[in-house]
PQR file with spaces between the fields and no chain letter, atoms N, CA, C, O and H, PARSE charges and radii, in Angstrom:
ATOM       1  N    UNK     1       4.495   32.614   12.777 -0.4000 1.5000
ATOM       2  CA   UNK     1       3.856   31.364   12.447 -0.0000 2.0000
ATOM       3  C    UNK     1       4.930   30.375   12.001  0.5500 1.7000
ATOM       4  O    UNK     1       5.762   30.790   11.195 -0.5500 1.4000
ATOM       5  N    UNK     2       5.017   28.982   12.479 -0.4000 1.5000
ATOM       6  CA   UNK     2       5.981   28.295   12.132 -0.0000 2.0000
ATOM       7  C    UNK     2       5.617   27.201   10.897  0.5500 1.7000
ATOM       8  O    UNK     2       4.628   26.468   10.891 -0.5500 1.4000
ATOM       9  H    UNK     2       4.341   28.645   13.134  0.4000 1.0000
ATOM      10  N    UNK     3       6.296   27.247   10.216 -0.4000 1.5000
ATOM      11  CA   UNK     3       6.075   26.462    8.920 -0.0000 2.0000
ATOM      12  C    UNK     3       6.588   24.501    9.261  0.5500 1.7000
ATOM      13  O    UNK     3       7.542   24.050    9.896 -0.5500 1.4000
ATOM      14  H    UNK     3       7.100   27.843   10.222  0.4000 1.0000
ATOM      15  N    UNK     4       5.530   23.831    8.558 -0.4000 1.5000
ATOM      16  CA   UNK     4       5.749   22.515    9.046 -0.0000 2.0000
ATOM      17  C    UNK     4       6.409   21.712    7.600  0.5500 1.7000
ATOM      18  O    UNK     4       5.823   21.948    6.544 -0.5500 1.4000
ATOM      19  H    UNK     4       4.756   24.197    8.042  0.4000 1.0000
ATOM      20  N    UNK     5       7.307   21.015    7.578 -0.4000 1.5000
ATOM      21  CA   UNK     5       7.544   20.520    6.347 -0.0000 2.0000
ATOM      22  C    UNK     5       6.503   19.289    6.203  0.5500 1.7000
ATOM      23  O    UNK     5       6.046   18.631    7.137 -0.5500 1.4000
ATOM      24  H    UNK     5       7.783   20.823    8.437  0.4000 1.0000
ATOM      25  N    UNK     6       6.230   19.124    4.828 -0.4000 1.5000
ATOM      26  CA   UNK     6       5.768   17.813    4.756 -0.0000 2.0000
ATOM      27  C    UNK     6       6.575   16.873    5.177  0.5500 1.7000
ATOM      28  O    UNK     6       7.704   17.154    5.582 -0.5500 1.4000
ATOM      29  H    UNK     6       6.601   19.659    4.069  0.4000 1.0000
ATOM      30  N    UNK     7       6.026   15.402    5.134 -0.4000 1.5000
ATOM      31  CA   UNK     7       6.107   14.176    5.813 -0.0000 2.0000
ATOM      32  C    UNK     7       6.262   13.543    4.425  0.5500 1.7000
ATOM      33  O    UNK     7       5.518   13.241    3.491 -0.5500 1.4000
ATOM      34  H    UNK     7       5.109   15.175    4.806  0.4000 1.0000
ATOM      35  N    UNK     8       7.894   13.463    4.790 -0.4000 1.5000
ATOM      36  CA   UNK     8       7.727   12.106    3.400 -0.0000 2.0000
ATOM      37  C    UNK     8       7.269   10.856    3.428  0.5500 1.7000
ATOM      38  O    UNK     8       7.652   10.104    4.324 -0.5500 1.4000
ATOM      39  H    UNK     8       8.498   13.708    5.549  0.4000 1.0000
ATOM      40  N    UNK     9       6.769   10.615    2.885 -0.4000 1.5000
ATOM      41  CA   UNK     9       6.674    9.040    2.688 -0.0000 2.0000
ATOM      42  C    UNK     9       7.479    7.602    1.534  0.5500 1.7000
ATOM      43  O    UNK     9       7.470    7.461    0.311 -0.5500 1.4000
ATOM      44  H    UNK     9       6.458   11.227    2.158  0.4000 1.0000
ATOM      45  N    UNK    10       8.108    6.741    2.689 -0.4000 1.5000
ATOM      46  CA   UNK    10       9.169    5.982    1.992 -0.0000 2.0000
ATOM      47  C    UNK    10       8.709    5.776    0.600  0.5500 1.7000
ATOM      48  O    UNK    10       7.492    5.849    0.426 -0.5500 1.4000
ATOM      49  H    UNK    10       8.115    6.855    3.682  0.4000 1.0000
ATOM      50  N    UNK    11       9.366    5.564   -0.291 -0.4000 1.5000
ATOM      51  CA   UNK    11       9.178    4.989   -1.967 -0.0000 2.0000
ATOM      52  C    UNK    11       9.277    3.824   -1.723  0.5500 1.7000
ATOM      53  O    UNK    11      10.368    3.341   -1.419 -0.5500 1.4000
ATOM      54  H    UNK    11      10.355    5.505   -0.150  0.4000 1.0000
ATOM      55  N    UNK    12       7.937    2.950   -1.814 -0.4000 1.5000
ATOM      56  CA   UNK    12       8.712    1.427   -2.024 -0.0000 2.0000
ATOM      57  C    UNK    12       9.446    0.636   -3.406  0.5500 1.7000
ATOM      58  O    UNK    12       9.507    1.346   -4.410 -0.5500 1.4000
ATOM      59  H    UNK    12       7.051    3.342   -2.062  0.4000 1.0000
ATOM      60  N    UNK    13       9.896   -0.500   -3.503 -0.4000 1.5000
ATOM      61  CA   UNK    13      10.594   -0.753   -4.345 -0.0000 2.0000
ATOM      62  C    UNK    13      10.548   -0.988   -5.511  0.5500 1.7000
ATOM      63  O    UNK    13      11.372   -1.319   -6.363 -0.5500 1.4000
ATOM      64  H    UNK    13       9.847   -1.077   -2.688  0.4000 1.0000
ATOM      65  N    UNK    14       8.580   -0.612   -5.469 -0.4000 1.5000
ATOM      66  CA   UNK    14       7.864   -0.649   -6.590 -0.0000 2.0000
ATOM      67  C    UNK    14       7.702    0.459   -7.524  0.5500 1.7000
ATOM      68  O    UNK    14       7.116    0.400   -8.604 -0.5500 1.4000
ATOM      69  H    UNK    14       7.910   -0.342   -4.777  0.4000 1.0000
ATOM      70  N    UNK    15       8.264    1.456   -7.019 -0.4000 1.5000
ATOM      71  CA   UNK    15       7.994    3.015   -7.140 -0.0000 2.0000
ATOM      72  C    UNK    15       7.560    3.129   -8.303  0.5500 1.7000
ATOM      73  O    UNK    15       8.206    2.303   -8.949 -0.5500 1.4000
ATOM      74  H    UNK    15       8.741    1.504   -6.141  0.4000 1.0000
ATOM      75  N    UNK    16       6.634    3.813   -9.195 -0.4000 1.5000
ATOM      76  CA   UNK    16       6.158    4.361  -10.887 -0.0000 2.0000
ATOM      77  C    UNK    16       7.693    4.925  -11.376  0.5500 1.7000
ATOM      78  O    UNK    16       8.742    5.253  -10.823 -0.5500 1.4000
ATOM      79  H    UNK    16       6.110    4.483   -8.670  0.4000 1.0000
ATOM      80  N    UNK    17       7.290    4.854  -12.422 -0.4000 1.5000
ATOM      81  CA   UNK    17       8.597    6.463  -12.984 -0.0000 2.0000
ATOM      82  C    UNK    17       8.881    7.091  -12.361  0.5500 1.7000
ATOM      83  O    UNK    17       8.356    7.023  -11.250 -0.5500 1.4000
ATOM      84  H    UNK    17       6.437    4.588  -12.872  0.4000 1.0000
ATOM      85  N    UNK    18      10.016    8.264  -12.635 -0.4000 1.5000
ATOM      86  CA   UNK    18      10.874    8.800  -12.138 -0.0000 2.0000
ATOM      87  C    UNK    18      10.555    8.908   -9.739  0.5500 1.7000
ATOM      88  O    UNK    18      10.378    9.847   -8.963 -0.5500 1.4000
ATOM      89  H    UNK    18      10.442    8.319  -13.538  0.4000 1.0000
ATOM      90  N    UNK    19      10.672    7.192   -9.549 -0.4000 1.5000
ATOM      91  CA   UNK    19      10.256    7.498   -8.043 -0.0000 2.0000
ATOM      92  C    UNK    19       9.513    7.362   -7.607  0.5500 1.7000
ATOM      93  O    UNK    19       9.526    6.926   -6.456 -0.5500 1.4000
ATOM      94  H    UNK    19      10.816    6.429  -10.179  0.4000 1.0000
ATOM      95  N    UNK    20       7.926    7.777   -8.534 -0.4000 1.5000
ATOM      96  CA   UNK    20       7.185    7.972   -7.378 -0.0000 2.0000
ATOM      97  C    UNK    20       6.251    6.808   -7.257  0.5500 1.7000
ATOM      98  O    UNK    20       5.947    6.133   -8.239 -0.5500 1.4000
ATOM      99  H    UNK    20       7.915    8.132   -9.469  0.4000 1.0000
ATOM     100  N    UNK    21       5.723    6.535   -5.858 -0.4000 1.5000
ATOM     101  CA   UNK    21       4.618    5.969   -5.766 -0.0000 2.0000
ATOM     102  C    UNK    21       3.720    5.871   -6.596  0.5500 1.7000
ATOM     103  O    UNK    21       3.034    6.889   -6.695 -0.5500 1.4000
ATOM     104  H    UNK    21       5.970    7.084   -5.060  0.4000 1.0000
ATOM     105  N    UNK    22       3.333    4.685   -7.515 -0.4000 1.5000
ATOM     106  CA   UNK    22       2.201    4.214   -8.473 -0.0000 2.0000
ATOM     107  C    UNK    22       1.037    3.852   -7.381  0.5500 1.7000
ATOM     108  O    UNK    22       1.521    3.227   -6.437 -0.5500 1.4000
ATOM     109  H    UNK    22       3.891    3.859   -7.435  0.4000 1.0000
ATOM     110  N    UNK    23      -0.254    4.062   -7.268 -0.4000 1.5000
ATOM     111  CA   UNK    23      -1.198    3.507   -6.065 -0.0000 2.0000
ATOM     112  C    UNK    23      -2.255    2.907   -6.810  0.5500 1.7000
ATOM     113  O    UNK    23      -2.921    3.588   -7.589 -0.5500 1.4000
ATOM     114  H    UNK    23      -0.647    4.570   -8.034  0.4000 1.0000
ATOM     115  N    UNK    24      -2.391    2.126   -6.701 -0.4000 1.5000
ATOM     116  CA   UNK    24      -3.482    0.885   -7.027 -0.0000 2.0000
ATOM     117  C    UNK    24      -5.023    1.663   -7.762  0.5500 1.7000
ATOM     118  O    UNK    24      -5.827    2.492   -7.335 -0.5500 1.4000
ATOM     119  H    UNK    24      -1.850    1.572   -6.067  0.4000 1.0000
ATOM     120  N    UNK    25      -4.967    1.335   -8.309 -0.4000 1.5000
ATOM     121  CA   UNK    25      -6.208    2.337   -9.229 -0.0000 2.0000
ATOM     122  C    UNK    25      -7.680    0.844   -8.555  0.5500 1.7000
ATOM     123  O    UNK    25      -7.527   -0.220   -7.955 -0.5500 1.4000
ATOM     124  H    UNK    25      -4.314    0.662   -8.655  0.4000 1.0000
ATOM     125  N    UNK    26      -8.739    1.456   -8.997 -0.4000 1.5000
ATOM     126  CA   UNK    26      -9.930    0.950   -8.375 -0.0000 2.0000
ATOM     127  C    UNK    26     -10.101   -0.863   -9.143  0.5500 1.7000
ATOM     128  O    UNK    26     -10.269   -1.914   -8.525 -0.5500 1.4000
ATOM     129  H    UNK    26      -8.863    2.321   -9.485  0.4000 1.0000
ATOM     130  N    UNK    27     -10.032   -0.742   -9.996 -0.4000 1.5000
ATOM     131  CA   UNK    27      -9.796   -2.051  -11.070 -0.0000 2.0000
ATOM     132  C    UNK    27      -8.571   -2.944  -10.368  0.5500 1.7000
ATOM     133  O    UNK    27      -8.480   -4.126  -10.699 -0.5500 1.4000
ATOM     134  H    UNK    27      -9.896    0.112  -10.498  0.4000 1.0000
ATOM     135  N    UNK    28      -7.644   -2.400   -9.419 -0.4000 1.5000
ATOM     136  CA   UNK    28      -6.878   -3.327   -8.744 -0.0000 2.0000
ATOM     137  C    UNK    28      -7.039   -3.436   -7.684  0.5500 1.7000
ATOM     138  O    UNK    28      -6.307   -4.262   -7.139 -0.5500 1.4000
ATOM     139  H    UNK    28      -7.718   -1.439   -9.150  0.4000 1.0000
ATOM     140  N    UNK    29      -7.846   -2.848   -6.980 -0.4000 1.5000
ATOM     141  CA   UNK    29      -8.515   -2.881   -5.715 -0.0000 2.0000
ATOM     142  C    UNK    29      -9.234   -4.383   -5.948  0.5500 1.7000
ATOM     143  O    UNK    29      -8.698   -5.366   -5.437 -0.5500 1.4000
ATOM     144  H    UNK    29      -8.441   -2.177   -7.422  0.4000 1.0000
ATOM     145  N    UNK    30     -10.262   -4.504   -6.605 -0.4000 1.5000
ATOM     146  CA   UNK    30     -10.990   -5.530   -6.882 -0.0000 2.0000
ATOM     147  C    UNK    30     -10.407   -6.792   -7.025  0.5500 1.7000
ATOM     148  O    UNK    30     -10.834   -7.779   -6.425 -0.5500 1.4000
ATOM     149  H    UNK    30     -10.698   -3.706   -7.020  0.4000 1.0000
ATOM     150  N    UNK    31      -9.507   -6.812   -7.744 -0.4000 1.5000
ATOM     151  CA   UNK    31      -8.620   -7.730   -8.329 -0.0000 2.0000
ATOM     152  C    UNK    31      -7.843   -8.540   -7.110  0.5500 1.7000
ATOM     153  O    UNK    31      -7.310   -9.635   -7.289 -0.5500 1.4000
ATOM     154  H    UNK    31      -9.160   -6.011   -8.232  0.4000 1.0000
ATOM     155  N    UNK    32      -7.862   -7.675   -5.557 -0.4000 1.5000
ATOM     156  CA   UNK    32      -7.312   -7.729   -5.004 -0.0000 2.0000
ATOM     157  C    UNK    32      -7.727   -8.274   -3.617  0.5500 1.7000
ATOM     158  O    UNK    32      -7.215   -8.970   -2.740 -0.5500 1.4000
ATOM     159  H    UNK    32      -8.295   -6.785   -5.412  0.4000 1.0000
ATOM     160  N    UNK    33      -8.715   -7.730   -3.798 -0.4000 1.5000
ATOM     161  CA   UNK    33     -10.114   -8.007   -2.712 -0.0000 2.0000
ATOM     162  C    UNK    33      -9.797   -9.434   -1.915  0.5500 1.7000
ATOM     163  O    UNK    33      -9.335   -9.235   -0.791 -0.5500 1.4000
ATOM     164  H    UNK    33      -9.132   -7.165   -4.510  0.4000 1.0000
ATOM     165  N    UNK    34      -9.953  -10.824   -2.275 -0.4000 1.5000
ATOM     166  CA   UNK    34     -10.226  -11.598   -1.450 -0.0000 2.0000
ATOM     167  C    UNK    34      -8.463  -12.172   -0.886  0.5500 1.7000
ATOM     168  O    UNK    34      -8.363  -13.373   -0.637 -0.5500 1.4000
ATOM     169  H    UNK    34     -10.328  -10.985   -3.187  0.4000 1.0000
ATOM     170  N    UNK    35      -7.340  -11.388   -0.740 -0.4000 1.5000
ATOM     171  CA   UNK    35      -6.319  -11.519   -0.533 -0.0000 2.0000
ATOM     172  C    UNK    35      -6.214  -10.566    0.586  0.5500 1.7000
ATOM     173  O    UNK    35      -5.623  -10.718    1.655 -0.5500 1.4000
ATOM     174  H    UNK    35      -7.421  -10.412   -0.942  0.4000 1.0000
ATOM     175  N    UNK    36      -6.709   -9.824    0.270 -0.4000 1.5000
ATOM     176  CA   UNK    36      -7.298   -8.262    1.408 -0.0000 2.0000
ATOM     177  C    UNK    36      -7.464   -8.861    2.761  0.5500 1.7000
ATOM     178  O    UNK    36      -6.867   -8.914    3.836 -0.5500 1.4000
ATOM     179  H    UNK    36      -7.189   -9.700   -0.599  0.4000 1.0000
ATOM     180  N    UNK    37      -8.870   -9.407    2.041 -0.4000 1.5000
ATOM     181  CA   UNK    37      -9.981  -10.085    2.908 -0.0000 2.0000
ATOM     182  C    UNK    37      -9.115  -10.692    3.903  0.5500 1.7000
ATOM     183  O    UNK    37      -8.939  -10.260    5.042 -0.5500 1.4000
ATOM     184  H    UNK    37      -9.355   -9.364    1.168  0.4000 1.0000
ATOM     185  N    UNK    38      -8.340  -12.212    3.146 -0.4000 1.5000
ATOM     186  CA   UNK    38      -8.061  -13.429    3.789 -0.0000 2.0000
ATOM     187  C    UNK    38      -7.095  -13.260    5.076  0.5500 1.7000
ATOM     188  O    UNK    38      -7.024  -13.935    6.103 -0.5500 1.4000
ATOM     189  H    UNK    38      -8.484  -12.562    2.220  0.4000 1.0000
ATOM     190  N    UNK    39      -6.191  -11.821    4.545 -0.4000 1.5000
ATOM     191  CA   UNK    39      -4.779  -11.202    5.515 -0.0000 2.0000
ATOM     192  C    UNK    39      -5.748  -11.100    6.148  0.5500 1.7000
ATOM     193  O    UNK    39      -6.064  -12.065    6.843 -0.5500 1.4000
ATOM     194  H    UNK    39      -6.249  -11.273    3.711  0.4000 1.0000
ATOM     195  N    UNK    40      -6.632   -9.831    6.152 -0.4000 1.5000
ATOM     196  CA   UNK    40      -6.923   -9.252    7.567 -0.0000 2.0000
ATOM     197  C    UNK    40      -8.478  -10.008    8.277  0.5500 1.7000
ATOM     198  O    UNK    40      -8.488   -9.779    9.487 -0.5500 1.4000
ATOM     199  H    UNK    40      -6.375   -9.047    5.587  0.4000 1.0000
ATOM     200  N    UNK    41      -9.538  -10.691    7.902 -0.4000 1.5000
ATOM     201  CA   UNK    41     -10.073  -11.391    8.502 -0.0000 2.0000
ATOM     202  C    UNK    41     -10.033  -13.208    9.307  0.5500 1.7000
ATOM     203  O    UNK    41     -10.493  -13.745   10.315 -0.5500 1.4000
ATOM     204  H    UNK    41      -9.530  -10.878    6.920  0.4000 1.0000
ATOM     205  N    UNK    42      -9.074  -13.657    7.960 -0.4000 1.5000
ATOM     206  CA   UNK    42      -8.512  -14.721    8.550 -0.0000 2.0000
ATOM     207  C    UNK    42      -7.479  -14.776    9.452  0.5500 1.7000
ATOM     208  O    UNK    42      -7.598  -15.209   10.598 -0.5500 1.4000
ATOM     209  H    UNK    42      -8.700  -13.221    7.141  0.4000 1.0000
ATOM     210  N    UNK    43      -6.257  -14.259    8.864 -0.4000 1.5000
ATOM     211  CA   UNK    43      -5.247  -14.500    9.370 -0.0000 2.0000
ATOM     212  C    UNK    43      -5.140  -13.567   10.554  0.5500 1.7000
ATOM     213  O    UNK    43      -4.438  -13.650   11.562 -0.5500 1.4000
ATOM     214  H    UNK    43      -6.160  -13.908    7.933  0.4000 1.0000
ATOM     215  N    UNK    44      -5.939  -12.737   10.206 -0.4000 1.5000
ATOM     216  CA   UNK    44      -6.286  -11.505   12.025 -0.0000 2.0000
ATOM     217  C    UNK    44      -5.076  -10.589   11.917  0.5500 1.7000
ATOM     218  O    UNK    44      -4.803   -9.962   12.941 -0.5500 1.4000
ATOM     219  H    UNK    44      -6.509  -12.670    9.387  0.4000 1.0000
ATOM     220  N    UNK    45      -4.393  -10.426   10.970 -0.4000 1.5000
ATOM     221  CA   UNK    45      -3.257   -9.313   10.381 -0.0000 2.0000
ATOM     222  C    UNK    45      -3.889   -7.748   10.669  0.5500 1.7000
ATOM     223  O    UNK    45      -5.022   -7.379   10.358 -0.5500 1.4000
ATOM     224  H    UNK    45      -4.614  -10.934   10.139  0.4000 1.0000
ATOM     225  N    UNK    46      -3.023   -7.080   11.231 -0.4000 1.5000
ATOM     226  CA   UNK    46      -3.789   -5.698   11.504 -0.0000 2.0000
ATOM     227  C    UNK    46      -3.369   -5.046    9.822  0.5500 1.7000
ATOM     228  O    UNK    46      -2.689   -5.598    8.956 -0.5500 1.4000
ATOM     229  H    UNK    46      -2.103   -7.380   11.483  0.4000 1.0000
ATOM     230  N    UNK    47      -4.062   -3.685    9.785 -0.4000 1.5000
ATOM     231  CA   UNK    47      -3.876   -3.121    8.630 -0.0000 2.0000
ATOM     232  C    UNK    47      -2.532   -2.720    8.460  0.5500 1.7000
ATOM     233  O    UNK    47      -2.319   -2.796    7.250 -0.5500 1.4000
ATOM     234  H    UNK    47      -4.614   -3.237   10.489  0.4000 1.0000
ATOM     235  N    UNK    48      -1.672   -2.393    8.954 -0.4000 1.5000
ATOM     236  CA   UNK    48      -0.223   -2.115    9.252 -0.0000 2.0000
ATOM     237  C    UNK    48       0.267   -3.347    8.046  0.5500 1.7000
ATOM     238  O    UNK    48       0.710   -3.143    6.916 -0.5500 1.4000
ATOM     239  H    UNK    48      -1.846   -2.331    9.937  0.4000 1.0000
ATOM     240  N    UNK    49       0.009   -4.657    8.736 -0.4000 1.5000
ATOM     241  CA   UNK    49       1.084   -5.721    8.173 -0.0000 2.0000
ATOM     242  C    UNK    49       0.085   -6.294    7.012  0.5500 1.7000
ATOM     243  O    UNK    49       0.521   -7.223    6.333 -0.5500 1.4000
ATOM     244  H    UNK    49      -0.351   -4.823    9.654  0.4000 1.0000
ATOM     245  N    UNK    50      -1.278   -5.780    6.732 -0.4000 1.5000
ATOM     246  CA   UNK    50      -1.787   -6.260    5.487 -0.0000 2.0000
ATOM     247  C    UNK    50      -1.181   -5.283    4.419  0.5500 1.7000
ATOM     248  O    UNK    50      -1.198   -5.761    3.285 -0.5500 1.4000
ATOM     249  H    UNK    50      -1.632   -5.026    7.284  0.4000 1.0000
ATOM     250  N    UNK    51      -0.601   -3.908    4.533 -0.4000 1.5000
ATOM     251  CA   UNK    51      -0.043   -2.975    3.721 -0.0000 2.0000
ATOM     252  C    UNK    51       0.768   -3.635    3.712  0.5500 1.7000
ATOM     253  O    UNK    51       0.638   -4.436    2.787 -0.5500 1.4000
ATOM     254  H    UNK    51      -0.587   -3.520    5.454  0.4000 1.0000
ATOM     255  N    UNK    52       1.845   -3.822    4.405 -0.4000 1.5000
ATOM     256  CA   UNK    52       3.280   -4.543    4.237 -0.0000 2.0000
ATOM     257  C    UNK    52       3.136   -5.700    3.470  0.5500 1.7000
ATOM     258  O    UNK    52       3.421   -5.705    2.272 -0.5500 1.4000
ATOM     259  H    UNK    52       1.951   -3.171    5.156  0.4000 1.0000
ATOM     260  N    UNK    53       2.692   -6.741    4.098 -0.4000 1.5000
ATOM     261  CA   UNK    53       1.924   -7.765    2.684 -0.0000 2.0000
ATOM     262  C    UNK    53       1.891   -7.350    1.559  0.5500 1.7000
ATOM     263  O    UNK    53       2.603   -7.791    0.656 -0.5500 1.4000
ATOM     264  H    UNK    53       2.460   -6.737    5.070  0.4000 1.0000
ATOM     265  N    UNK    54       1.064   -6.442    1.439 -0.4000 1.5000
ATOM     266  CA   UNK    54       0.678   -6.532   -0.201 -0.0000 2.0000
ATOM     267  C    UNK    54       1.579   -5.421   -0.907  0.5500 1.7000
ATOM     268  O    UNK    54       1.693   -5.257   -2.121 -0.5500 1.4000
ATOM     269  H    UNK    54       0.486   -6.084    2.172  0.4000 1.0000
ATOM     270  N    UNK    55       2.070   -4.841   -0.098 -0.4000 1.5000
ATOM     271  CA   UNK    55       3.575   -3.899   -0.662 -0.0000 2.0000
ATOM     272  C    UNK    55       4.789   -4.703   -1.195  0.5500 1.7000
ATOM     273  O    UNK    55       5.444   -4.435   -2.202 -0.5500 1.4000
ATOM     274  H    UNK    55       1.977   -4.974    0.889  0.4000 1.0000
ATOM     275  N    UNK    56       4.976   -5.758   -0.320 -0.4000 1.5000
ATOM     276  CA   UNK    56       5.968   -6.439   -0.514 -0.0000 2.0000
ATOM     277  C    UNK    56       5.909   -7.442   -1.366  0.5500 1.7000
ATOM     278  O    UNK    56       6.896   -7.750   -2.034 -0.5500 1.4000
ATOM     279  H    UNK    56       4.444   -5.976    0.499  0.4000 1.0000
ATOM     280  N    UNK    57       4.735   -8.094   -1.461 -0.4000 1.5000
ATOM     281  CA   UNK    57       4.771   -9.730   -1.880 -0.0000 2.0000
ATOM     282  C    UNK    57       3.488   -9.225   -3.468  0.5500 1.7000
ATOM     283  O    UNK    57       3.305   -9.655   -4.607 -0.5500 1.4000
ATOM     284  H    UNK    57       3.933   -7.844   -0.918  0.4000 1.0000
ATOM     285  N    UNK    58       3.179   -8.643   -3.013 -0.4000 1.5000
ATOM     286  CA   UNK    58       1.862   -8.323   -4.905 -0.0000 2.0000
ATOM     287  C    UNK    58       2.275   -7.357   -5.107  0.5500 1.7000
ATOM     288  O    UNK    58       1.623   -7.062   -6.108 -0.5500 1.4000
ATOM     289  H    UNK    58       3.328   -8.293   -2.088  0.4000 1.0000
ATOM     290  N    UNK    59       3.355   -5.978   -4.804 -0.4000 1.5000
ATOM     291  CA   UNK    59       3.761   -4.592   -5.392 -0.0000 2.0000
ATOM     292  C    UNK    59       2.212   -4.215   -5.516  0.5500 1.7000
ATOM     293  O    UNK    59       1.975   -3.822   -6.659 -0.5500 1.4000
ATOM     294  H    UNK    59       3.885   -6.218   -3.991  0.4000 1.0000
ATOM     295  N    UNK    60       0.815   -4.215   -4.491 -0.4000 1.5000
ATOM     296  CA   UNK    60       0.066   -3.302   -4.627 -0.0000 2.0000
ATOM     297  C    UNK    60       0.326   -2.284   -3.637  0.5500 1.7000
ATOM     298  O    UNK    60       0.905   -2.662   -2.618 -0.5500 1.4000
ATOM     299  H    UNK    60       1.008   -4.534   -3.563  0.4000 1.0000
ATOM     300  N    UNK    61      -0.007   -0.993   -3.745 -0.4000 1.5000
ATOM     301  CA   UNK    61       0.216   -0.004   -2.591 -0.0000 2.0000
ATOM     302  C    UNK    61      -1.143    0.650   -2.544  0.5500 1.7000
ATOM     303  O    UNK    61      -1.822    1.118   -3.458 -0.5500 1.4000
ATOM     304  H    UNK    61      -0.477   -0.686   -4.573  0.4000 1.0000
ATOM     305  N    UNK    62      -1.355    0.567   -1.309 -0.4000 1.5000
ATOM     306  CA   UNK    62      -2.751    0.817   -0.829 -0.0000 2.0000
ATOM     307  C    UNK    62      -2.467    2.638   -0.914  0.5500 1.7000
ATOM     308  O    UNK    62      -1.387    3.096   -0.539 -0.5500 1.4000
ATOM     309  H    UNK    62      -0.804    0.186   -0.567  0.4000 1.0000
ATOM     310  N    UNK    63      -3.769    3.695   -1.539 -0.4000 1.5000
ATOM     311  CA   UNK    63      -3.592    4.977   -0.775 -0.0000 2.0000
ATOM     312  C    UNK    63      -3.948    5.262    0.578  0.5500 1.7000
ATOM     313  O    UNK    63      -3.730    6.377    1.052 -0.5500 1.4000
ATOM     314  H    UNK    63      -4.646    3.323   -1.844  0.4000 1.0000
């Protein structure tokens, strides 16, 4: 049987303590909502570059 390593996933530059990924708790979801919205229904942003958005420019990180 062959063993698969996990898949890292990059740290962004926001990272929590020691590294790791902090992810947006539900209270910042909300908070966050009509910025969400505006990327991906207005501006027609796929989910790809609404993560990148809000990774980059609000340090939220979507799970």
């Amino acid at each position: 049987m062959e063993m698969q390593s996990p898949v890292a996933r990059p740290e962004p530059d926001g990272a929590g303590e020691h590294g790791r990924v902090r992810y947006a708790k539900p209270s910042e979801w909300a908070a966050q909502k009509d910025i969400i919205k505006r990327l991906y229904l207005d501006e027609n942003k796929t989910l790809d570059e609404v993560r990148r958005v809000m990774a980059d420019e609000h340090q939220f990180y979507a799970t």
